[in-house]
NUMAR-457182 format. One record per residue (C-alpha): chain; x, y, z. Coordinates in nm, 3 decimals, m for minus. Example, Ala and Ser with C-alpha at 12.3 -4.5 7.8 and 13.67 -1.06 7.14 Angstrom:
% residues 2
> mol,xx,yy,zz
> A,1.230,m0.450,0.780
> A,1.367,m0.106,0.714
***
This chain:
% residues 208
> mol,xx,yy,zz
> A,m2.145,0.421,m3.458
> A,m2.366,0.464,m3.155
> A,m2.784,0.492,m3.271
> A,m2.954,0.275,m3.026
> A,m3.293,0.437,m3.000
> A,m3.389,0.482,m2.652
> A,m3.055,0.386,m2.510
> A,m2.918,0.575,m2.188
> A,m2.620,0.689,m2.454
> A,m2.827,0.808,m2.727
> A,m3.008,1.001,m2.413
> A,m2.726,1.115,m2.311
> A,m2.587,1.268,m2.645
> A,m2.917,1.416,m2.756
> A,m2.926,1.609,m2.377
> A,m2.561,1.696,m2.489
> A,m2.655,1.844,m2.830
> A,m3.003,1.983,m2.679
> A,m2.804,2.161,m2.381
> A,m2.529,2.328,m2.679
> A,m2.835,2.437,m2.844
> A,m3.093,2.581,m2.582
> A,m2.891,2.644,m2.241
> A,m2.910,2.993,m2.093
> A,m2.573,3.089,m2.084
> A,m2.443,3.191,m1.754
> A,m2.114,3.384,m1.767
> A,m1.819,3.167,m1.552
> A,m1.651,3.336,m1.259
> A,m1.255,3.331,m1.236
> A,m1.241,3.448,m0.881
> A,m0.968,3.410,m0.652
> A,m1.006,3.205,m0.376
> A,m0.845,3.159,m0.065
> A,m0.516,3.027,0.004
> A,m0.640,2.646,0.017
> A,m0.260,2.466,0.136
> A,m0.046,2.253,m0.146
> A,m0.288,1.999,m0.205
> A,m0.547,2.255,m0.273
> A,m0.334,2.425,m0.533
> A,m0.270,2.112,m0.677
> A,m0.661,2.034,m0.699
> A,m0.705,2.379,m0.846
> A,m0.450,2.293,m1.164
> A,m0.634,1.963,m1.226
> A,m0.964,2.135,m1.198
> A,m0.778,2.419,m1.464
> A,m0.699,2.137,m1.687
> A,m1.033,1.981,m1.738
> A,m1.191,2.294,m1.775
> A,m0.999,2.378,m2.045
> A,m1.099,2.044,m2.217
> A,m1.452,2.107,m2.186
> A,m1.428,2.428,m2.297
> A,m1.204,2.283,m2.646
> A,m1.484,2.014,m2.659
> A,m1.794,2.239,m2.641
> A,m1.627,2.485,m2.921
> A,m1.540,2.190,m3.150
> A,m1.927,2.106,m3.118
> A,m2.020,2.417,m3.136
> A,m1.904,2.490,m3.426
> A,m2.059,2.163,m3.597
> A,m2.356,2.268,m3.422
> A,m2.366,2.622,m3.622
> A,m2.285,2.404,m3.963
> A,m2.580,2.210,m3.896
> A,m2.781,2.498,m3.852
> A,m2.673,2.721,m4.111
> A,m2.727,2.382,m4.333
> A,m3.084,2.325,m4.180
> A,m3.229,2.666,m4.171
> A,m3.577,2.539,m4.049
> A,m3.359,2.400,m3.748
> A,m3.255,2.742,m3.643
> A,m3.643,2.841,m3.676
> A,m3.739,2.561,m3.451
> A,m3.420,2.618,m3.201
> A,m3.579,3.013,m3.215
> A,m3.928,2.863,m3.168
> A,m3.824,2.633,m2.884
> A,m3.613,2.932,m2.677
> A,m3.905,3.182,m2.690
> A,m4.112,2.902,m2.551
> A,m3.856,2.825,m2.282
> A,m3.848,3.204,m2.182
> A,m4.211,3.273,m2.170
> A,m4.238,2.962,m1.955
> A,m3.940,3.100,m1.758
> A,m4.106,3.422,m1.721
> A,m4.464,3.248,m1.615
> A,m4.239,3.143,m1.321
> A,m4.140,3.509,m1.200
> A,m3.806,3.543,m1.352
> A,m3.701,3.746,m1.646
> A,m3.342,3.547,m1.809
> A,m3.260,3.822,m1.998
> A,m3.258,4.051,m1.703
> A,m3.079,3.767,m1.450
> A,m2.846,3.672,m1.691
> A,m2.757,4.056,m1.734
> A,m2.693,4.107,m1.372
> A,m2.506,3.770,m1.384
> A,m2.249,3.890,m1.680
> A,m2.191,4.205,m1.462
> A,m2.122,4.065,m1.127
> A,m1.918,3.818,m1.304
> A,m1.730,4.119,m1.437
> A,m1.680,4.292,m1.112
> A,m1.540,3.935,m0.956
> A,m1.289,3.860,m1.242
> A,m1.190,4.223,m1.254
> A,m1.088,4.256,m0.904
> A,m1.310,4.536,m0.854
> A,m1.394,4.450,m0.502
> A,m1.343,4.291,m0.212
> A,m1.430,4.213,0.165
> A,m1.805,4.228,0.258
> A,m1.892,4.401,m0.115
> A,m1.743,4.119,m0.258
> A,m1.903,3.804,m0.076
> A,m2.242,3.990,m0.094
> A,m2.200,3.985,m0.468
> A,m2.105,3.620,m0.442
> A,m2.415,3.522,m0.249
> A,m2.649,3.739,m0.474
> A,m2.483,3.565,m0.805
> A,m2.517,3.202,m0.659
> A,m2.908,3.311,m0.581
> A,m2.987,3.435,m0.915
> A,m2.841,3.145,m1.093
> A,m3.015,2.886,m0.875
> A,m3.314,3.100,m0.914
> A,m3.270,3.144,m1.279
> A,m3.213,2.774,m1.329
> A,m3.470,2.606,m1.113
> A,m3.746,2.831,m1.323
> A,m3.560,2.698,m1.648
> A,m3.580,2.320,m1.480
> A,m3.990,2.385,m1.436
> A,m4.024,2.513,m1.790
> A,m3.860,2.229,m1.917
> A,m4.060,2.008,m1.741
> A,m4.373,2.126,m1.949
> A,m4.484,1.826,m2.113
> A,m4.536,2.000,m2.454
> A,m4.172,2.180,m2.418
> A,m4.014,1.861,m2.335
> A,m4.167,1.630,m2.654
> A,m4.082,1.972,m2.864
> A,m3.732,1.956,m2.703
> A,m3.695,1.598,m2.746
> A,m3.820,1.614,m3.116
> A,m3.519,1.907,m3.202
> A,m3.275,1.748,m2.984
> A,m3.349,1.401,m3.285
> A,m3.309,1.672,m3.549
> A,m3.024,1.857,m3.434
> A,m2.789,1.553,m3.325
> A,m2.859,1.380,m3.661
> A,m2.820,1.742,m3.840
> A,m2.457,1.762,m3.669
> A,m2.359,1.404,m3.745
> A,m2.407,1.456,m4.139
> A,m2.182,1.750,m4.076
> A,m1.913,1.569,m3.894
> A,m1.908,1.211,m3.832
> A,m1.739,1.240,m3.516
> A,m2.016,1.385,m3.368
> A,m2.095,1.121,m3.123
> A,m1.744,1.059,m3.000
> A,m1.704,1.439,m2.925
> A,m2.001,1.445,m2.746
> A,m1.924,1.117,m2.539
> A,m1.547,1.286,m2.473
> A,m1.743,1.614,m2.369
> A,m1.978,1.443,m2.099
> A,m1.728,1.271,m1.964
> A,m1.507,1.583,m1.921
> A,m1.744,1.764,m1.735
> A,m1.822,1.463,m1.519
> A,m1.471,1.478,m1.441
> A,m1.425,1.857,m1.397
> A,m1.777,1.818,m1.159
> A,m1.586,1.587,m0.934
> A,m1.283,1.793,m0.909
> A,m1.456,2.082,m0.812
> A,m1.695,1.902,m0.561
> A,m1.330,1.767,m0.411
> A,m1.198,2.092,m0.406
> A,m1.564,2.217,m0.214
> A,m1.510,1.924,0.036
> A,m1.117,1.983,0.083
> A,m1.215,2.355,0.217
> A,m1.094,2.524,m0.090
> A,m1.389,2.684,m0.210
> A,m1.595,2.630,m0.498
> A,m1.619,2.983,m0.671
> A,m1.964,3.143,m0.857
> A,m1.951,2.984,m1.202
> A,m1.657,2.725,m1.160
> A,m1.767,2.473,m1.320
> A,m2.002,2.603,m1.526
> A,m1.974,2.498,m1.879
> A,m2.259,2.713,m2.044
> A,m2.406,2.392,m2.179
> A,m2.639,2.320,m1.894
***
């Protein structure tokens, strides 16, 4: 088993389990994109195939993550704790999440649904892109709060250990769900380069 203290893996898996825990979701976007040639489409089914394995991944962990909890009920009161913290920080920075990640959930709605098109439709593209970069650079500063971060750090402890009693493959699914979205990050940044088009919320794993 992996418990080096300090290690850039134990980092990485307590960011993992912190991120299931606190990340404000932000709904994914299946748009369709442009015609991008053969190799494009090609792309696009690799970049289909990872995404599905980080989704399987993050649901397997998720659940552990709820058996922890519901095991650990003064985890779920410091996870509670810890979000209204994040939010009132987020809001100190001139953005209300709950509001955002409303108007993200219904753009996101209009997109997969088809409802629009033409100029409607890249304005609503452009105005989702802003509010998520908006939403998550205020989320970046509240984090950075020295007092959140040591709070965050001290649940993240809790929480991984918490989901390792629960299921000893904890670690492994974790490691196997970093590097899948590494992997689906890269495919989609090829994709970007190779002119097809990186859609609002492609990529997104609601984790961050």
């Amino acid at each position: 088993m992996l418990h080096w203290k300090g290690s850039p893996i134990r980092s990485g898996l307590l960011v993992a389990a912190g991120a299931l825990a606190l990340a404000l979701t932000l709904p994914a976007v299946a748009q369709q994109g442009q015609g991008g040639g053969a190799g494009a489409q090609g792309g696009e089914g690799a970049a289909m195939q990872s995404r599905a394995q980080v989704q399987e991944l993050r649901q397997q962990l998720a659940e552990i993550r709820q058996a922890a909890l519901e095991a650990n009920p003064e985890l779920e009161q410091e996870r509670q704790a810890l979000r209204d913290s994040v939010t009132e920080a987020v809001r100190a920075e001139g953005v209300d999440p709950q509001e955002d990640v409303g108007r993200l959930r219904e753009i996101a709605e209009k997109l997969r649904g088809g409802e629009v098109e033409g100029e409607e439709q890249q304005a609503l593209t452009e105005e989702y892109q802003q509010t998520r970069q908006e939403l998550l650079e205020a989320r970046r500063k509240a984090l950075s709060n020295e007092e959140i971060r040591a709070s965050r750090t001290e649940f993240q402890e809790k929480l991984l250990n918490a989901m390792k009693a629960e299921n000893a493959d904890t670690e492994g699914l974790i490691e196997q769900y970093n590097q899948a979205r590494m992997q689906l990050r890269q495919q989609m940044q090829n994709q970007q380069g190779g002119g097809a088009g990186m859609q609002p919320g492609q990529g997104d794993t609601g984790a961050e």
